[in-house]
Backbone as a chain_set.jsonl record, in Angstrom:
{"seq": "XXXXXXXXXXXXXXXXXXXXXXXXXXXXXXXXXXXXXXXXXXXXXXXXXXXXXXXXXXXXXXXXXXXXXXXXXXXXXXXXXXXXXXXXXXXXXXXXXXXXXXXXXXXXXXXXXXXXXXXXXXXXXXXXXXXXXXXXXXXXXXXXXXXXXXXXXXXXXXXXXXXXXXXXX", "coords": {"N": [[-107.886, -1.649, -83.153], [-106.556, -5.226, -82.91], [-104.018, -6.326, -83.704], [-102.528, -8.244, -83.384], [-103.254, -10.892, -84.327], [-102.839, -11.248, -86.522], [-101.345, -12.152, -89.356], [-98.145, -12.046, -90.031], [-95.852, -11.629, -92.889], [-92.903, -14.3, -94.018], [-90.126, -14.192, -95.892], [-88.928, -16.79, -97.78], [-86.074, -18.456, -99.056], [-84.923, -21.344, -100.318], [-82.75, -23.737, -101.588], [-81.621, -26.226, -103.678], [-79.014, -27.807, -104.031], [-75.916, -27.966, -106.263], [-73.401, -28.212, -108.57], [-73.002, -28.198, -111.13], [-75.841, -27.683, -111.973], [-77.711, -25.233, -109.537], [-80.457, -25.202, -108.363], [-82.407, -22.852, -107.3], [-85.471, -21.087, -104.971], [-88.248, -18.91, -104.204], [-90.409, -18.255, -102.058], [-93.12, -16.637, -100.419], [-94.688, -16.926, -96.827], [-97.336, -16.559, -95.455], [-99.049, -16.981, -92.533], [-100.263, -19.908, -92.769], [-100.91, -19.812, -95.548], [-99.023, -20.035, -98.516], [-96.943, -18.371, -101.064], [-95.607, -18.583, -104.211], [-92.602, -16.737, -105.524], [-90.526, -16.378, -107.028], [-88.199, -18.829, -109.048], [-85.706, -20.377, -109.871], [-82.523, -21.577, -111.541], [-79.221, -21.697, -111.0], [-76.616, -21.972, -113.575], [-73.61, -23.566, -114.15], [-70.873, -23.446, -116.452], [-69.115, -26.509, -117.724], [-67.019, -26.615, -118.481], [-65.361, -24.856, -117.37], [-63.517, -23.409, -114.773], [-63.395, -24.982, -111.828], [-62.982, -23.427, -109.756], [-63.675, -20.907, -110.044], [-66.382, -21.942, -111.353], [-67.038, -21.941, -108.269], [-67.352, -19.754, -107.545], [-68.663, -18.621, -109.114], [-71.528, -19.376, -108.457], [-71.748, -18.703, -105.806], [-71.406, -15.417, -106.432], [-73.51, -14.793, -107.75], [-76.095, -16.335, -106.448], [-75.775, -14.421, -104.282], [-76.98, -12.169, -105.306], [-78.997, -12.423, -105.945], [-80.212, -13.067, -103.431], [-79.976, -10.792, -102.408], [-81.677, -8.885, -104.683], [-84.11, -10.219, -104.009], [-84.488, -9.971, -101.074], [-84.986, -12.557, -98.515], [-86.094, -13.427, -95.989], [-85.464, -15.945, -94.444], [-83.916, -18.831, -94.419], [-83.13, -21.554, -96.679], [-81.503, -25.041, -97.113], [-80.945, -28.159, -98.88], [-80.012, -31.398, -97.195], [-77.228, -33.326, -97.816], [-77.365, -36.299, -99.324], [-75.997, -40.02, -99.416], [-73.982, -40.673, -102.491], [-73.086, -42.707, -104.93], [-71.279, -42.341, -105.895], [-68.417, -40.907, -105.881], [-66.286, -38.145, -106.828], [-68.788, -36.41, -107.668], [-70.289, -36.136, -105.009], [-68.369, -34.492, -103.988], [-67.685, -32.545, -105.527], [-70.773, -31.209, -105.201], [-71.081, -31.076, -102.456], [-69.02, -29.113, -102.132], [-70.246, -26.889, -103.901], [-72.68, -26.78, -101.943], [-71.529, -26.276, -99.764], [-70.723, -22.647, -100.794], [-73.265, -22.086, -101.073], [-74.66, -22.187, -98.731], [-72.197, -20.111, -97.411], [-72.812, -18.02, -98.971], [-75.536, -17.414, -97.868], [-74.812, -17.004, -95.102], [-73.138, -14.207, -95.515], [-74.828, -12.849, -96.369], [-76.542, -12.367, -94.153], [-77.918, -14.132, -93.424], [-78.945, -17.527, -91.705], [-78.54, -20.683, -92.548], [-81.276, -23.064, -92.422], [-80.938, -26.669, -92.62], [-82.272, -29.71, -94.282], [-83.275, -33.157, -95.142], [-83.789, -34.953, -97.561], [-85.623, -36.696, -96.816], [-86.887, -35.601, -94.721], [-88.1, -33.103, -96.152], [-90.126, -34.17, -97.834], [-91.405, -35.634, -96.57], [-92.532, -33.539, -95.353], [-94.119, -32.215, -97.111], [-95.869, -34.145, -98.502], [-96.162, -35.73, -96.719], [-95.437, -38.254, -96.883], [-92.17, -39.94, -96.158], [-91.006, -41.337, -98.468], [-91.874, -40.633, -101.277], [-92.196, -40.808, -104.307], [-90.233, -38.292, -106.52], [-91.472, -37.219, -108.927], [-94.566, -36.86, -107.37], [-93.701, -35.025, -105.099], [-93.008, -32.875, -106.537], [-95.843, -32.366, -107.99], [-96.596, -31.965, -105.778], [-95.568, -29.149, -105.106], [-96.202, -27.872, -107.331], [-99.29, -27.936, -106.381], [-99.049, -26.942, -103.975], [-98.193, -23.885, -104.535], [-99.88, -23.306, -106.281], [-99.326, -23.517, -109.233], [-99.714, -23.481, -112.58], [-98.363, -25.062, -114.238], [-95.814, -27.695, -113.536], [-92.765, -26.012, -111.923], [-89.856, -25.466, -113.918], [-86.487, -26.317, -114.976], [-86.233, -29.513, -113.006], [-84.438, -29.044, -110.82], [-85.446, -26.629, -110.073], [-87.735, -27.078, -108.795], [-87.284, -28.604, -107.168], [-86.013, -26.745, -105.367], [-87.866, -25.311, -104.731], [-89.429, -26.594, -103.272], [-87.679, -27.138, -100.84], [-87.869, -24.638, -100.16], [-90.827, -24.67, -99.066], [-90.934, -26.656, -97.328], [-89.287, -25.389, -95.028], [-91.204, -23.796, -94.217], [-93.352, -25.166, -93.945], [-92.792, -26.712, -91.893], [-91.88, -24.806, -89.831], [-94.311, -22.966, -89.064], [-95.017, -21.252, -87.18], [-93.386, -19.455, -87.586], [-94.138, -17.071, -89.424], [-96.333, -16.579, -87.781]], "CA": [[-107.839, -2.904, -83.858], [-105.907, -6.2, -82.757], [-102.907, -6.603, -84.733], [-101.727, -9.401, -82.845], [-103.887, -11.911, -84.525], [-102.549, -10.817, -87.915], [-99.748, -12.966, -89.618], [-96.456, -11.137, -90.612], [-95.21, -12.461, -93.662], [-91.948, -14.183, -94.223], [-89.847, -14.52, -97.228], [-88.07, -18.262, -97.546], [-85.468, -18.794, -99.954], [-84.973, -22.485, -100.559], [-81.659, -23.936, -102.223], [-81.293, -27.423, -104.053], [-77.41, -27.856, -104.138], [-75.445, -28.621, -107.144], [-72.706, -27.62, -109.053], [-73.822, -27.861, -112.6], [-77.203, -27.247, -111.453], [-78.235, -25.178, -108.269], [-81.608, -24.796, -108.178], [-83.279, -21.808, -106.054], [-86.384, -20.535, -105.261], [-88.37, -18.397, -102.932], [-91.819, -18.097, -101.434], [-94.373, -15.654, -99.303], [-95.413, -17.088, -96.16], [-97.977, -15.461, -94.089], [-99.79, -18.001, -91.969], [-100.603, -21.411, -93.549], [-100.476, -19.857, -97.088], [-97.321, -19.846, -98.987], [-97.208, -18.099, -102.475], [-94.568, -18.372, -104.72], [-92.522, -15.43, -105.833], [-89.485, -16.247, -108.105], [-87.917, -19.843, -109.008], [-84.867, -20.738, -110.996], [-81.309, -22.366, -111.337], [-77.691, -21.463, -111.606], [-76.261, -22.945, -114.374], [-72.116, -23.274, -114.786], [-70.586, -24.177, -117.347], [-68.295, -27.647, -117.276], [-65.268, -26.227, -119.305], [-65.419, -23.461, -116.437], [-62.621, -24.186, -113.713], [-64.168, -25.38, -110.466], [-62.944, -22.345, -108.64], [-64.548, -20.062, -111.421], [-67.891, -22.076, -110.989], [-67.74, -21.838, -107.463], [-67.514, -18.289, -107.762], [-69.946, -17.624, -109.865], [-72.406, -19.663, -107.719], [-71.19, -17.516, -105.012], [-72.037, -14.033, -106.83], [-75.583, -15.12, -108.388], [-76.952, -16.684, -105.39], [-75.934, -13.571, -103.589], [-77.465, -11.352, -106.298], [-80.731, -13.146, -105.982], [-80.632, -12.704, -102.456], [-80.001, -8.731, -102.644], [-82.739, -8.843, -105.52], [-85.612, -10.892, -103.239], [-84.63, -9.969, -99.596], [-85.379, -13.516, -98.102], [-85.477, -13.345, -94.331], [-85.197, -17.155, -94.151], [-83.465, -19.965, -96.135], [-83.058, -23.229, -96.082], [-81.112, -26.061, -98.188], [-81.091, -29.319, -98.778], [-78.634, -31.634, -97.08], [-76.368, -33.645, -98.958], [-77.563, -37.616, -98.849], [-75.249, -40.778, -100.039], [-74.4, -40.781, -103.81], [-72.306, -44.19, -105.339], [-70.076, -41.573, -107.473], [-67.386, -39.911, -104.775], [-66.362, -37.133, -107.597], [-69.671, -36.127, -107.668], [-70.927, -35.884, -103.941], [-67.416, -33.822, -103.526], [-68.359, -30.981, -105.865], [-72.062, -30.795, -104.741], [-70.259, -30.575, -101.192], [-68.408, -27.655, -102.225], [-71.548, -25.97, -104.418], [-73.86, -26.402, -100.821], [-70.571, -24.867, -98.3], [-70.506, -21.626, -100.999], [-74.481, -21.482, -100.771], [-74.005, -21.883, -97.181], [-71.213, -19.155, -97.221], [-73.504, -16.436, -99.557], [-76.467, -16.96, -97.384], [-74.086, -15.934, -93.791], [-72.617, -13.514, -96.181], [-76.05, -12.146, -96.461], [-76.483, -12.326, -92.588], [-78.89, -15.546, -92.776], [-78.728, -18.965, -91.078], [-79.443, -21.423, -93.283], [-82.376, -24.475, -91.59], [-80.699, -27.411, -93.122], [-83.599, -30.473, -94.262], [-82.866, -34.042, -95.341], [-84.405, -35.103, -98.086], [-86.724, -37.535, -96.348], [-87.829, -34.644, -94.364], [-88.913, -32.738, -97.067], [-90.946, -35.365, -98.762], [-92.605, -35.79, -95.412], [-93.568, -32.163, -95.362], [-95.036, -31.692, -98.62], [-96.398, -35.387, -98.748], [-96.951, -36.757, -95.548], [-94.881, -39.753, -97.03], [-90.992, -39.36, -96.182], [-90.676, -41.938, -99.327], [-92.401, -40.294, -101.85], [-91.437, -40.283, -105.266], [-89.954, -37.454, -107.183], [-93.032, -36.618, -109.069], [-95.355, -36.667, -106.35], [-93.026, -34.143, -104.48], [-92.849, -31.71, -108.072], [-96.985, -32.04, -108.004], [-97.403, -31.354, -104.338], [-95.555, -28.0, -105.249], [-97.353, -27.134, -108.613], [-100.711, -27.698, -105.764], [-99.376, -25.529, -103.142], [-97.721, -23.064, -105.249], [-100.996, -22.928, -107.641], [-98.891, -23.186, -110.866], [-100.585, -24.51, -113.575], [-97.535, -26.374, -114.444], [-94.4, -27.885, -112.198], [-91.682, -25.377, -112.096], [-88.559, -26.458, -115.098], [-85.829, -27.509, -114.388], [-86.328, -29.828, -111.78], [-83.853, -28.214, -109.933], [-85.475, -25.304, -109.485], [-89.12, -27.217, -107.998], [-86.778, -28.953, -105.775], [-85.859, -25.77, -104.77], [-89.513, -24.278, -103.577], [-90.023, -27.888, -102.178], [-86.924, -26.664, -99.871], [-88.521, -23.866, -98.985], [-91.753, -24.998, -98.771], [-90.603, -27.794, -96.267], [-89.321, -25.089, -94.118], [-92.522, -23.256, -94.082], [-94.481, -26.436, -93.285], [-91.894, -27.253, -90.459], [-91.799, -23.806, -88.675], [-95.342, -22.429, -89.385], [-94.808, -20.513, -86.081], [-92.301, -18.376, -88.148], [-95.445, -16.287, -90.025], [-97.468, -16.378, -86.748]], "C": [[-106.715, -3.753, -83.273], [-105.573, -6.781, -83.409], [-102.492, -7.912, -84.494], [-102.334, -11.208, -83.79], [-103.386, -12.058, -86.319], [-100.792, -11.181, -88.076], [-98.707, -11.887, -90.345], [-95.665, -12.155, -91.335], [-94.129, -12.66, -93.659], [-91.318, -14.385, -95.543], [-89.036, -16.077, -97.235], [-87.367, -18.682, -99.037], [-84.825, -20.169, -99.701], [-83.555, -23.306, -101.775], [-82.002, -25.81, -102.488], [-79.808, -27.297, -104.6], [-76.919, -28.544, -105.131], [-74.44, -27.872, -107.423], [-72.779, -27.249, -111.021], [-74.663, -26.922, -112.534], [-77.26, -26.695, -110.383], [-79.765, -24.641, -108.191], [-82.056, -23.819, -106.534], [-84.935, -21.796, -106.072], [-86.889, -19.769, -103.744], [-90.308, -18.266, -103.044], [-91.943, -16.812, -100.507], [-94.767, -16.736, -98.488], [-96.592, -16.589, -95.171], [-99.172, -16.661, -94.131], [-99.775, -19.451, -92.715], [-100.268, -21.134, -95.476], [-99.233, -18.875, -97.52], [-97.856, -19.449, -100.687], [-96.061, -18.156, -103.104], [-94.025, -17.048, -105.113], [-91.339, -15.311, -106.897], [-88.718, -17.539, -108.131], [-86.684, -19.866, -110.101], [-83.417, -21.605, -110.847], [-80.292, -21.36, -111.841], [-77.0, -22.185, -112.109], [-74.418, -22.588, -114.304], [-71.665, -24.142, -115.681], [-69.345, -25.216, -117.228], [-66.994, -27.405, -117.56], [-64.926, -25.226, -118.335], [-64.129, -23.987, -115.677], [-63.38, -24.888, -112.577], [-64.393, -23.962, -109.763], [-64.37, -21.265, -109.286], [-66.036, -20.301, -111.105], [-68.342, -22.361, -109.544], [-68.42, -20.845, -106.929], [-68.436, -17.767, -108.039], [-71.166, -17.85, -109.067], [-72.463, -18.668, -106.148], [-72.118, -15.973, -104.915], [-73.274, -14.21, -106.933], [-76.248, -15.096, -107.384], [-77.083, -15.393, -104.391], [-76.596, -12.436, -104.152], [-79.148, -11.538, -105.842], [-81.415, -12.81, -104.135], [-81.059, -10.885, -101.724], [-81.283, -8.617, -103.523], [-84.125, -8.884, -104.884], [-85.614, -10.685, -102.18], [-85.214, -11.486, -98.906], [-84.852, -13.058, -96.668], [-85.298, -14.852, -93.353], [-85.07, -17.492, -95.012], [-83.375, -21.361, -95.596], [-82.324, -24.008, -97.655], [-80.964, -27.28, -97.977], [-79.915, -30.116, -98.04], [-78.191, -33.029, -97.721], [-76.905, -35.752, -98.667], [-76.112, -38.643, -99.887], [-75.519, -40.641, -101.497], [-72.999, -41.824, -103.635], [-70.825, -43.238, -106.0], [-69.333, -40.206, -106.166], [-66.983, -38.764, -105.196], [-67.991, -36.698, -107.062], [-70.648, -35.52, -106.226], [-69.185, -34.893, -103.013], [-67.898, -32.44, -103.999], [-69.581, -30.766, -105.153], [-71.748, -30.449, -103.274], [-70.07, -29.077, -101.616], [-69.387, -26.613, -102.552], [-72.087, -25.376, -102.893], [-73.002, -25.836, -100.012], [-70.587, -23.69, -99.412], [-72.014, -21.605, -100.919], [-74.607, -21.281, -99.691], [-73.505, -20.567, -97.088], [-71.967, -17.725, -97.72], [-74.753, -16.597, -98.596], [-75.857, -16.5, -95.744], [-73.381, -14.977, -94.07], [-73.817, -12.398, -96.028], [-76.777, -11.795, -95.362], [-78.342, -13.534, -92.761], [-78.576, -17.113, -92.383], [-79.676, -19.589, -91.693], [-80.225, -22.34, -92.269], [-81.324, -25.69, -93.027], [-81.997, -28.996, -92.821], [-83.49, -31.662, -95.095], [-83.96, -34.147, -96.632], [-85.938, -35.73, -98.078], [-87.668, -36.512, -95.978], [-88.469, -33.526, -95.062], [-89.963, -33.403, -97.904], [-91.865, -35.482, -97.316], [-93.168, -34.433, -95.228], [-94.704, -31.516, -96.328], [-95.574, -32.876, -98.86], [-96.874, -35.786, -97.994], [-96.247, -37.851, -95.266], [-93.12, -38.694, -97.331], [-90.549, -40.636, -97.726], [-91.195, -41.683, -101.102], [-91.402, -39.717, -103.135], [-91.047, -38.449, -106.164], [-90.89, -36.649, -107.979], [-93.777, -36.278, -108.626], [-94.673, -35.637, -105.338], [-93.465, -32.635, -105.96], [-94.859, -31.484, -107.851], [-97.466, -31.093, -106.499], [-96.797, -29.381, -104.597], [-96.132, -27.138, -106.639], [-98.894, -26.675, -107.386], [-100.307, -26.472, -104.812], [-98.702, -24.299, -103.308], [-98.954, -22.214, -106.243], [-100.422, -22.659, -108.489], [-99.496, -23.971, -111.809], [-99.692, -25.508, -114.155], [-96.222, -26.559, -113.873], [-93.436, -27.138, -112.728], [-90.821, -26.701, -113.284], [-87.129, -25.808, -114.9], [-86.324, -28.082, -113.466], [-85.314, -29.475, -110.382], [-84.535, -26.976, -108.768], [-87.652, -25.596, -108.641], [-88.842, -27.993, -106.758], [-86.275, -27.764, -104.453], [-87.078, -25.234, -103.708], [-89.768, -25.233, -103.126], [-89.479, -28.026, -100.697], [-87.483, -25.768, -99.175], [-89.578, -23.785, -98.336], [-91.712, -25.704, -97.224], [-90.038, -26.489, -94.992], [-90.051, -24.12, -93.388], [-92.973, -23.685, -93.525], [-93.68, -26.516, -92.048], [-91.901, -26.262, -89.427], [-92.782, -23.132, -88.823], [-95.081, -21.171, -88.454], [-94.094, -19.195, -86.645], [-93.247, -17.061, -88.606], [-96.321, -15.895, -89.313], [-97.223, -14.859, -86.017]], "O": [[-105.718, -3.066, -83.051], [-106.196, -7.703, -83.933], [-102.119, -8.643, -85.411], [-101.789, -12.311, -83.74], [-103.683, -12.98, -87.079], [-99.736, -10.871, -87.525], [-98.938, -11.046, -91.214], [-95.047, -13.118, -90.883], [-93.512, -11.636, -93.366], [-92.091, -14.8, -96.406], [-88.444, -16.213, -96.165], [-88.017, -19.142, -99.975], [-84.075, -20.151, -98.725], [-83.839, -23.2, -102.969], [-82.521, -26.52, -101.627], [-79.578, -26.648, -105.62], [-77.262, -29.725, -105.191], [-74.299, -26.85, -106.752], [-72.616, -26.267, -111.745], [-74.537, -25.737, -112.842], [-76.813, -27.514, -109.581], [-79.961, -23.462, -107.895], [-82.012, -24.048, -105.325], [-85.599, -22.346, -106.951], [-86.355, -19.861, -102.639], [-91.092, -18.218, -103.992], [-91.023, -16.165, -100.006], [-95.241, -17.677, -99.125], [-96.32, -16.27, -94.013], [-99.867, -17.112, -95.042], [-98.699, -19.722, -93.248], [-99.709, -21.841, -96.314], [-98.744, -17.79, -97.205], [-98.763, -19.972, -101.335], [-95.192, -17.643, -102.4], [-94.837, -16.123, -105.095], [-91.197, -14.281, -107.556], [-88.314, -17.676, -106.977], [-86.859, -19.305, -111.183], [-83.355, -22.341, -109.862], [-80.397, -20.51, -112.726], [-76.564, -23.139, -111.465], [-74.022, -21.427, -114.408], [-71.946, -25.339, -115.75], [-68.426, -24.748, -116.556], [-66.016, -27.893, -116.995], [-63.895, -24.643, -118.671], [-63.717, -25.087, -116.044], [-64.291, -25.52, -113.111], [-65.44, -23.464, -109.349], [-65.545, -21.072, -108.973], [-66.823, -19.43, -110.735], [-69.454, -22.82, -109.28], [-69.443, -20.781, -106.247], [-69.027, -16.797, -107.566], [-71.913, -16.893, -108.859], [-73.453, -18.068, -105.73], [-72.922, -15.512, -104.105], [-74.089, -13.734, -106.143], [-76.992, -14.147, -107.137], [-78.123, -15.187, -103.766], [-76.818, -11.567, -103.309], [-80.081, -10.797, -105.531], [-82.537, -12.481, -103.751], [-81.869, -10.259, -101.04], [-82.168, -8.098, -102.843], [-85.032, -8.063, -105.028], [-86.671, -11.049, -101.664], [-86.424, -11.29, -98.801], [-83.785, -12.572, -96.293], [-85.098, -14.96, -92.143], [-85.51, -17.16, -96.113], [-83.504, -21.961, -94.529], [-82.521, -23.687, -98.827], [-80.831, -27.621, -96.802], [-78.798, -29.618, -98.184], [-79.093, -33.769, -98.114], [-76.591, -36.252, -97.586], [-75.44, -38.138, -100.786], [-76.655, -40.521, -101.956], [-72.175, -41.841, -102.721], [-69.72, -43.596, -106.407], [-69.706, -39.086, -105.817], [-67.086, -37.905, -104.32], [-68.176, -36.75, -105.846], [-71.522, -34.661, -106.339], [-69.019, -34.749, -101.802], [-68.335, -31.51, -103.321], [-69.405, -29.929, -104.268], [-72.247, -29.39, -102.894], [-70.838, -28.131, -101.442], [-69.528, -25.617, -101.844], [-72.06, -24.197, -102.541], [-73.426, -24.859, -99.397], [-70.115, -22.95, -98.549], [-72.153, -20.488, -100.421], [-74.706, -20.094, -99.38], [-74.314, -19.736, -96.678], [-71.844, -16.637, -97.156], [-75.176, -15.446, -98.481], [-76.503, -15.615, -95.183], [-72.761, -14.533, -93.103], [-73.641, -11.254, -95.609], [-77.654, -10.942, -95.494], [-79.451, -13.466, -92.231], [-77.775, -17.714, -93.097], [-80.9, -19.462, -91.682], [-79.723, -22.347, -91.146], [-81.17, -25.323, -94.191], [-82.467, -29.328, -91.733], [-83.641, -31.242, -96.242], [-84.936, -33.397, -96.625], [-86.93, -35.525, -98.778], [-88.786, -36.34, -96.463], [-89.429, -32.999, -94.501], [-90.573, -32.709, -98.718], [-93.09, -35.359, -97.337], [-94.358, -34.327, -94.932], [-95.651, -30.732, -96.269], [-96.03, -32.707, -99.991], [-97.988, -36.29, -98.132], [-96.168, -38.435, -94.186], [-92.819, -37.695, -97.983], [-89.327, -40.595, -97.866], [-90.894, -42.474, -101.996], [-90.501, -38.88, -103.198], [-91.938, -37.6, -106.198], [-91.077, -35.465, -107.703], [-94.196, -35.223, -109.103], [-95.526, -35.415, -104.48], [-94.231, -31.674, -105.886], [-95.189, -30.34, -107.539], [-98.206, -30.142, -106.249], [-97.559, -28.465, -104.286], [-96.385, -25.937, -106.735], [-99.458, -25.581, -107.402], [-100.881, -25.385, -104.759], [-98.572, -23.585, -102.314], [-98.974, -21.079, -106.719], [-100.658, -21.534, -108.929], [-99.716, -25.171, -111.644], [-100.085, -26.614, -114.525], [-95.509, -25.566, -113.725], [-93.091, -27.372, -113.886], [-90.949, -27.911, -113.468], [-87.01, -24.609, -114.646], [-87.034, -27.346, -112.782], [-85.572, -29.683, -109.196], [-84.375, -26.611, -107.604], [-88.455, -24.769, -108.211], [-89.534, -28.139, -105.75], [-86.205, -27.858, -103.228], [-87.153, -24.922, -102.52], [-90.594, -25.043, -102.233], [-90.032, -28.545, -99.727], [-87.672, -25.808, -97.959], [-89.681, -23.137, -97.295], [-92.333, -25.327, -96.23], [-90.491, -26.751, -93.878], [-89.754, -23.662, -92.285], [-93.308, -23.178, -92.454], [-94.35, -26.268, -91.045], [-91.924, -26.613, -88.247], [-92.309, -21.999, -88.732], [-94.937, -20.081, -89.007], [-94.262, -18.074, -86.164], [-92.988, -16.0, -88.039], [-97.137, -15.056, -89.696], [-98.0, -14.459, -85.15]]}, "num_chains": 1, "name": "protein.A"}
């Protein structure tokens, strides 16, 4: 029999960066179809210190990764926000997701937002909704992952599914 023609699945863990919020998630690829396999967020709490909740984001994410074995990841990268506080922490959140996934011996794919919206859409302008549906469709969930954190997440990993198909081949 000729194995060669036969896709070898990968696993793709997918990060949406926050510090409140970090939304994860992870997928099955093997060939063109992607299945979901576990979706969620890391929540910290605000009264927490910083260090404390970078920490914890830290442990979890690396938990999750020990838990799911992902042999690829990917996260979002950081676009302009008006509020300088705000695009400082989420900085810091995405260098310790960064840090637990080369911790974990993986190299994250880093993926703009545009370019995710063009992978799962077609359209790099595509609203927020229309991104959340395209992964309910190629996820087959009967309803969009909750938080939105955590459908931005499989839209991460999705996008680097769609982008390196070759990876599953």
């Amino acid at each position: 029999m000729n194995t060669s023609n036969i896709c070898k699945p990968i696993r793709i863990l997918g990060i949406d960066p926050g510090t409140a919020i970090m939304g994860w998630g992870i997928v099955d690829q093997s060939g063109p179809d992607i299945k979901p396999v576990r979706f969620g967020c890391i929540t910290s709490d605000k009264t927490v210190s910083r260090d404390d909740r970078l920490f914890a984001i830290f442990e979890t994410l690396g938990q999750v990764m020990r838990d799911f074995q992902p042999t690829e990841c990917a996260i979002e990268e950081l676009f302009f926000f008006k509020n300088q506080k705000t695009i400082i922490s989420v900085a810091e959140a995405r260098g310790v997701a960064i840090l637990a996934m080369r911790n974990f011996g993986l190299h994250p794919h880093e993926y703009t937002p545009l370019q995710i919206k063009q992978a799962l859409t077609g359209y790099g302008r595509a609203e927020k909704s229309q991104i959340q549906e395209m992964v309910r469709l190629i996820c087959d969930l009967k309803e969009c992952p909750k938080p939105d954190d955590a459908a931005d997440a499989l839209a991460v990993a999705i996008c680097h599914g769609q982008t390196n198909r070759q990876l599953a081949s």
